[in-house]
Structure formats: C-alpha cells, structure tokens
C-alpha positions in Angstrom: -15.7 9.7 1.8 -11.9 11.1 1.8 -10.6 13.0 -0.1 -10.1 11.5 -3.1 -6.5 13.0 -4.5 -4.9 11.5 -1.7 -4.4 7.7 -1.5 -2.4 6.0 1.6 0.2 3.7 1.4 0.6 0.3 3.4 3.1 -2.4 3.1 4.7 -5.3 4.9 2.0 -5.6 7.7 3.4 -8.9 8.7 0.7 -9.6 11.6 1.6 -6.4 13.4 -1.8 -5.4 15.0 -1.0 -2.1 16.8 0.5 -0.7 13.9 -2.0 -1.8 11.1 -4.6 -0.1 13.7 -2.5 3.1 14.2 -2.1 3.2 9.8 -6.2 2.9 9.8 -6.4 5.5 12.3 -3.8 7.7 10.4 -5.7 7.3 7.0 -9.1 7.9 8.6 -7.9 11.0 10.4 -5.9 12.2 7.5 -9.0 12.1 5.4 -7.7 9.9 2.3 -10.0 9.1 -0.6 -8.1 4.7 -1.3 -5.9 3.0 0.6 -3.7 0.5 -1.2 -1.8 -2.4 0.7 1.2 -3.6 -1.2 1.8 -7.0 -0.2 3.0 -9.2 3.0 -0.8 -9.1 5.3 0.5 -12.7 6.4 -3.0 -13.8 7.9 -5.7 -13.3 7.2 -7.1 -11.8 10.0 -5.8 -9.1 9.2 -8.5 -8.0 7.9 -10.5 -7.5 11.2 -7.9 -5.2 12.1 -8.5 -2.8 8.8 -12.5 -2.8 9.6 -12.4 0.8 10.9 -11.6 1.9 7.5 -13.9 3.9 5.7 -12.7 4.4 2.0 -12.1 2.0 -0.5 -9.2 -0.9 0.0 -7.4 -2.4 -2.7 -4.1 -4.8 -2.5 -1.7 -7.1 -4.1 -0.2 -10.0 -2.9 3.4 -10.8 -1.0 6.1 -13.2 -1.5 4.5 -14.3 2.4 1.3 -14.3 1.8 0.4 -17.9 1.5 -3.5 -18.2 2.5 -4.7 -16.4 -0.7 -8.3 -18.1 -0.5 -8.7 -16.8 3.4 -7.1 -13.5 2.8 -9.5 -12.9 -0.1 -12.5 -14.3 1.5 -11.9 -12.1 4.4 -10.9 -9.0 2.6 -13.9 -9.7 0.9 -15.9 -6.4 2.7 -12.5 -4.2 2.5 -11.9 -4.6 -1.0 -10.2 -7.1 -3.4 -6.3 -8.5 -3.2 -5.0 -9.3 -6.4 -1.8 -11.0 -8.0 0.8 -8.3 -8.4 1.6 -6.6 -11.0 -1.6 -5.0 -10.5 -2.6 -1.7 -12.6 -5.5 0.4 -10.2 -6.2 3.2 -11.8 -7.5 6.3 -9.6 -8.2 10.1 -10.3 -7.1 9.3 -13.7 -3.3 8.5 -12.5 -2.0 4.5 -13.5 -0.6 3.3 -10.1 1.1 -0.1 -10.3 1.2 -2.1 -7.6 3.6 -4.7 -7.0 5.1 -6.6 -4.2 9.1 -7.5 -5.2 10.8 -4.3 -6.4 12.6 -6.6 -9.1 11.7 -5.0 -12.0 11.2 -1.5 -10.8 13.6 0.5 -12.8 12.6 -0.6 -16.0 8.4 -0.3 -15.2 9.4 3.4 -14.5 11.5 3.9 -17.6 8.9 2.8 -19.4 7.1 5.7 -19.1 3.4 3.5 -19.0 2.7 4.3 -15.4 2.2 7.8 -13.3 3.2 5.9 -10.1 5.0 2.2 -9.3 4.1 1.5 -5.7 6.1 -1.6 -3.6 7.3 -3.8 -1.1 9.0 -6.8 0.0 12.3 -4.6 0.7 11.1 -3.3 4.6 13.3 -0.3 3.5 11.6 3.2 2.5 12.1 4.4 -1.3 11.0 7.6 -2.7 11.9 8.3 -6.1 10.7 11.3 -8.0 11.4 11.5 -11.9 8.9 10.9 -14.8 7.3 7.8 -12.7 7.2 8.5 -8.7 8.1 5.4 -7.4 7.1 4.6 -4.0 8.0 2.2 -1.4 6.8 3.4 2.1 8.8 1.3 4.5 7.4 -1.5 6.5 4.3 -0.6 8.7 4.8 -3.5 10.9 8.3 -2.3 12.5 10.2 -6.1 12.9 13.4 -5.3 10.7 14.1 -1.9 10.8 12.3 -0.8 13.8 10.4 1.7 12.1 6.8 1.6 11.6 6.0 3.5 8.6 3.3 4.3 5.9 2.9 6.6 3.2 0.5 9.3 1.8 0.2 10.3 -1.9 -1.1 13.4 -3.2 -2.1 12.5 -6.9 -2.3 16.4 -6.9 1.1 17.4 -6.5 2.2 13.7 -7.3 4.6 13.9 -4.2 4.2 11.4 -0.9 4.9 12.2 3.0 6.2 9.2 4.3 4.6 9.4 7.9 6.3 7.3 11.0 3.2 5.4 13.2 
C-alpha cells in the first residue's frame, strides 16, 4: 500500500503518454503512500495511462483542462479531480493544491497550510520556509525539455525533484 509519509508529485501531463507511464512506474517503484496530480491531464484518457497505479490518486484541475465531465468520469476508479484551490489533507499535513501559482506567496504567508503544491508554470519551484511550496516541473517534457516529477517526504517535509 506505499508508504504513506511519502506522496508523489505530478503536473502538466499535457497528453504525454511515455512520461505519465514512466511517473506511474517511478511512484510504484518508489513505494509512495498518494499521488497528487496538480492540473493540465488535457484528455481524458489519461486516465488509462495512470491505471498501473496502486495508491490512492487525487487531483485538481488546469487552466487546459476543458473536458471536466470525461476527466471525472474516467478518473472515476483513480480517484477524484477537483476545482483548485483544493485542501487534501494527508498524515495529518494540509497540502493545497492549486493549478495557477497566482496567489502563492500570500497562501504560504498565511501560515494555514504545511504544504502549497502547483502548476501551470512548466518551471520547477522548491521553496522551503514555514510553508514548503512545491512546483515539480512539467512531467510531460514539451517546454522545457525536461520531464520531471516530485516526491515529498511529509517526514522530513523536504521533496526530491526526480527527472523521468
């Protein structure tokens, strides 16, 4: 069942098969307890390419993610999707999710969440403080070139942002 202190991170999928597979592979084989998808699936099928997964799945929606009714219905067996800002909280940490990093610096000033995870930006953030905030990068590769993905350790409230 994972191990439950660590959670991996997934944004920005955008359609990219091969690298949503390698990120399922990577959680699977890393052992992680959740995996939480912060926005940008695009299609719903998506979802076929996730069904290796054997934790729990939750997500928020992207600024692309236009087919909410077939991205739920199919995510249906993975886990729900839900409108961002989204609170999930896990091993007694608060994890926000959103998609848009708009409001970001105030969220973690506000001192009401142990961890702000996000999107939409394709670029990989990692600020430690009072509030970790987390963006892992894009998985699916098609700005930056980079496929990447993140695991948190709720333990020692750090992430290792891991290259497909």
């Amino acid at each position: 069942m994972g191990k439950s202190h660590l959670v991996g991170l997934i944004t920005d999928t955008h359609d990219n098969k091969h690298a949503v597979e390698k990120a399922m592979r990577l959680f699977n084989a890393r052992d992680v307890g959740l995996v939480l998808h912060g926005g940008d699936y695009i299609a719903p099928f998506n979802a076929r390419w996730m069904g290796d997964l054997t934790v729990p799945f939750v997500g928020v929606f992207g600024n692309n993610d236009g087919e909410k009714f077939g991205l739920r219905a199919l995510f249906e067996d993975l886990g729900p999707i839900h409108r961002p800002p989204y609170v999930h909280e896990w091993e007694g940490k608060r994890i926000l999710m959103l998609h848009e990093p708009d409001e970001v610096d105030a969220l973690a000033n506000s001192g009401a969440y142990d961890v702000i995870f996000y999107g939409h930006t394709h670029e990989i953030d990692v600020r430690r403080g009072d509030t970790l905030v987390i963006n892992p990068g894009e998985a699916c590769g098609w700005t930056t070139g980079r496929e990447t993905v993140g695991i948190l350790d709720l333990n020692a409230m750090d992430v290792e942002i891991v290259a497909l």
